[in-house]
C-alpha positions in Angstrom: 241.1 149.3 314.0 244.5 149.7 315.6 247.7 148.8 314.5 250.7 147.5 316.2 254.1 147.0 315.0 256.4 145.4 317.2 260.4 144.1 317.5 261.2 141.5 320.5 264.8 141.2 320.2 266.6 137.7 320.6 269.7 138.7 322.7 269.0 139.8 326.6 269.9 143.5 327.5 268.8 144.8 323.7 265.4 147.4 323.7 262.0 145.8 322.4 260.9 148.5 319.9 257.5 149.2 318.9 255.3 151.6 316.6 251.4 152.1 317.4 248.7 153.9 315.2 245.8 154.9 317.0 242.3 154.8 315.0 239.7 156.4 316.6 236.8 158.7 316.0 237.7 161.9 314.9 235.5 163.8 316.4 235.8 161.9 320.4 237.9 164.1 322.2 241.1 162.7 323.7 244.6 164.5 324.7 248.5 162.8 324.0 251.1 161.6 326.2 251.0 163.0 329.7 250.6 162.3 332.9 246.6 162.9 333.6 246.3 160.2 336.0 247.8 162.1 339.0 246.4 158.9 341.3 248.3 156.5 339.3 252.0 158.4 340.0 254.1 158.7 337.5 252.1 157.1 334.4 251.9 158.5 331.4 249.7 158.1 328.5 247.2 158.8 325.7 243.8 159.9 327.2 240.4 159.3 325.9 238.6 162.7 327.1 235.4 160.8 327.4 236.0 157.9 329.5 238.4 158.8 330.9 241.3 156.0 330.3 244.2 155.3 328.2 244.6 154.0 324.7 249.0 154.0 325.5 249.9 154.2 329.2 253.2 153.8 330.1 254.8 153.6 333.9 258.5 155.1 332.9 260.2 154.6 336.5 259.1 150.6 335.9 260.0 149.9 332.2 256.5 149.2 331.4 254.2 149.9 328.5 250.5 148.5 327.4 248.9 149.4 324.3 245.3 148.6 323.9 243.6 147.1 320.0 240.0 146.6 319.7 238.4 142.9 319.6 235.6 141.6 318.8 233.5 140.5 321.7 232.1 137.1 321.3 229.9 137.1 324.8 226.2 137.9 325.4 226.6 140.6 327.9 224.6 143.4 327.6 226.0 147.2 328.2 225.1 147.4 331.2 227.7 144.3 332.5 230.8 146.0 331.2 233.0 148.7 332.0 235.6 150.8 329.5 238.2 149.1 328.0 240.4 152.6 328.9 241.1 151.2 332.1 243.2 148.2 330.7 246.2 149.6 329.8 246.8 151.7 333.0 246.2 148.5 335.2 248.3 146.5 333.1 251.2 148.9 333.9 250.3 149.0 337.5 249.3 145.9 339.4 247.9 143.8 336.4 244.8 143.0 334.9 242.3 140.4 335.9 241.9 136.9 334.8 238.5 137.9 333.5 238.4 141.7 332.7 234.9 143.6 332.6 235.1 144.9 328.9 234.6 144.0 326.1 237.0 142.3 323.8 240.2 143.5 323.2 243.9 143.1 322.3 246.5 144.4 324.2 250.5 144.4 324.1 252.2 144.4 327.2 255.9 145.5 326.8 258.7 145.2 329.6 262.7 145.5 329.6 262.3 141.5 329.8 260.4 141.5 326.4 256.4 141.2 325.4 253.2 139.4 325.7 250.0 140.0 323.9 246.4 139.0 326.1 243.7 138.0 323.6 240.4 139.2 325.4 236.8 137.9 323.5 234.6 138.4 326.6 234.8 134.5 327.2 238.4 133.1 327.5 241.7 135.5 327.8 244.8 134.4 326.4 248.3 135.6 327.4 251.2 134.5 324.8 254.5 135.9 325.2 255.8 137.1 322.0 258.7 135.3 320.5 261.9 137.1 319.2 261.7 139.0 315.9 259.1 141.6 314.1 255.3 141.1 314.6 252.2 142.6 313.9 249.4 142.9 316.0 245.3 144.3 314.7 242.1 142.9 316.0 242.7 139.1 316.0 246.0 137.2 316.4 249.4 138.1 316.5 250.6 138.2 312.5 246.9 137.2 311.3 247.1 137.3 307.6 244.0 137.3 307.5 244.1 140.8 308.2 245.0 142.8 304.9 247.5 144.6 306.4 249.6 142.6 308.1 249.5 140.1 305.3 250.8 142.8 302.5 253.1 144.4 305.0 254.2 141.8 307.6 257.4 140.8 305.1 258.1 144.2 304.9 258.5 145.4 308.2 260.6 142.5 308.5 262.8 142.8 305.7 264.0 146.7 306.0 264.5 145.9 310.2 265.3 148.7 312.7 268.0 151.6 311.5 271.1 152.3 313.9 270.8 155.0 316.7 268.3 157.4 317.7 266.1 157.3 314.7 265.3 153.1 314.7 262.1 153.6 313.5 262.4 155.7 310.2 262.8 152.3 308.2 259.1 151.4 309.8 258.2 154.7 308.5 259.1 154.2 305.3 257.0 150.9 304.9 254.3 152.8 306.2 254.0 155.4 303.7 254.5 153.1 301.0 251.2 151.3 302.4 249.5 154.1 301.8 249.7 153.5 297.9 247.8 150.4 298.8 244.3 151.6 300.0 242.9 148.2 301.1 245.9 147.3 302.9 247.2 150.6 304.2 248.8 151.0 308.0 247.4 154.6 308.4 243.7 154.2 307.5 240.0 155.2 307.3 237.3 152.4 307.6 233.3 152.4 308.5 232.4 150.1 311.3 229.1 150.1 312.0 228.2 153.9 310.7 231.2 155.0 312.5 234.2 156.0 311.3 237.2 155.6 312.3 240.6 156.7 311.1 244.3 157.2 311.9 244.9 159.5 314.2 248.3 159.5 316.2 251.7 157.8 315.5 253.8 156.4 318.6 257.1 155.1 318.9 258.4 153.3 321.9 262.0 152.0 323.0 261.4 149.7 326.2 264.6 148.6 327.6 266.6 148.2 330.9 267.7 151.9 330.2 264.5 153.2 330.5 261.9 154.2 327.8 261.8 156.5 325.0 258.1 157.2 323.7 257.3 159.6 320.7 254.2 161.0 319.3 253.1 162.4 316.3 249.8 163.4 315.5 248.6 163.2 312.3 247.9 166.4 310.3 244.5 164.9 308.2 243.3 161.6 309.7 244.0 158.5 308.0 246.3 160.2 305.8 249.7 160.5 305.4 251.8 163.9 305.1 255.6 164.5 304.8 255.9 166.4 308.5 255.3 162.9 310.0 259.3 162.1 310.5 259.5 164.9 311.5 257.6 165.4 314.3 257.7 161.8 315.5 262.1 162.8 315.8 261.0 166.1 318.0 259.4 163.7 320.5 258.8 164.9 323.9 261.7 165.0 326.3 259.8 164.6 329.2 258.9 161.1 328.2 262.5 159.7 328.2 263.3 158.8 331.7 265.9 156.2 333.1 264.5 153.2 335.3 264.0 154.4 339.3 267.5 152.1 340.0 269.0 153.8 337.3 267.7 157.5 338.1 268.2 157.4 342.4 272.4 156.3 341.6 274.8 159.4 342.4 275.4 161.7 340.4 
């Protein structure tokens, strides 16, 4: 299961920040932040090769990011009534999503310049909660749900060591990361069975979502579910393309 780490700040104008690991099947294929939706304009994303949608989509010229988590699906519909849940996050950047979306269960984080919200999806009722200020985390149920092994080892942390100065907010995040990994049971990057499947840790995001415009990073893991000293690294390489200034911002004279 996914995992998202995320920072609402309490004063208007300031960046919501976020980190996102992406646990997936090795073995699907899928391709990193770009822009393969060419009928969806300028959005970018993570794509899952075989559906087709996002895991991450962002819509840079409107401030907006979505990042998808699985749910359990607590309905009695069969296969054949749902649709991919890869479509989510690349309507919840555009136009929205419905009241009573055709997936199964899911969690997703919706991020603006104005702040957050988190839409609880079990295939019965949808929730949408707007995230109050300060650090959260985010897996399969609730926001901060300590009864998630992660989140209640490393919630405190994340908290305590808070966001560094400048470009590089995130490395304190990083930090508490790679010490989860000395905790197996609890651990942010991960490897888990779920049904005879296995997933594992796969890609590393970072976002910055503010009225400047969005910064989003990637780094993809070099074994799944494991972590390896290059990580920093690559995550401060980033991909220029992906910073871009809101459209007011961008269409002012130069």
């Amino acid at each position: 299961m996914c995992t998202v780490v995320i920072d609402v700040p309490g004063m208007p104008g300031e960046p919501v920040r976020l980190l996102a690991v992406r646990d997936e099947d090795r073995h699907r294929p899928w391709r990193g932040l770009g822009r393969w939706w060419p009928e969806r304009g300028g959005v970018l994303g993570v794509r899952d090769d075989r559906a087709g949608g996002a895991w991450l989509a962002v819509d840079p010229d409107a401030a907006r990011l979505a990042v998808l988590l699985n749910r359990e699906d607590l309905s009695d519909r069969g296969d054949d009534e749902v649709v991919t849940r890869g479509g989510v996050p690349l309507d919840a950047v555009g136009d929205g999503i419905p009241d009573r979306p055709l997936t199964r269960g899911f969690n997703l984080v919706e991020v603006d310049a104005a702040g957050a919200h988190l839409v609880e999806w079990d295939g019965l009722v949808a929730r949408r909660t707007r995230l109050a200020p300060g650090t959260h985390m985010i897996a399969h149920h609730a926001v901060d749900d300590e009864g998630t092994p992660r989140i209640a080892r490393w919630l405190a942390g994340f908290r305590r060591v808070g966001l560094a100065a400048g470009e590089e907010w995130w490395m304190p995040w990083l930090d508490v990361v790679e010490q989860s990994t000395h905790d197996p049971g609890a651990a942010v990057l991960r490897r888990d069975d779920h049904d005879g499947h296995v997933l594992e840790s796969l890609l590393v995001c970072v976002a910055s979502i503010g009225p400047g415009g969005v910064d989003v990073r990637e780094a993809t893991l070099q074994e799944p579910g494991r972590w390896d000293d290059g990580l920093a690294a690559r995550l401060r390489r980033g991909i220029p393309s992906a910073m871009v200034p809101r459209a007011e911002t961008a269409e002012r004279p130069q």
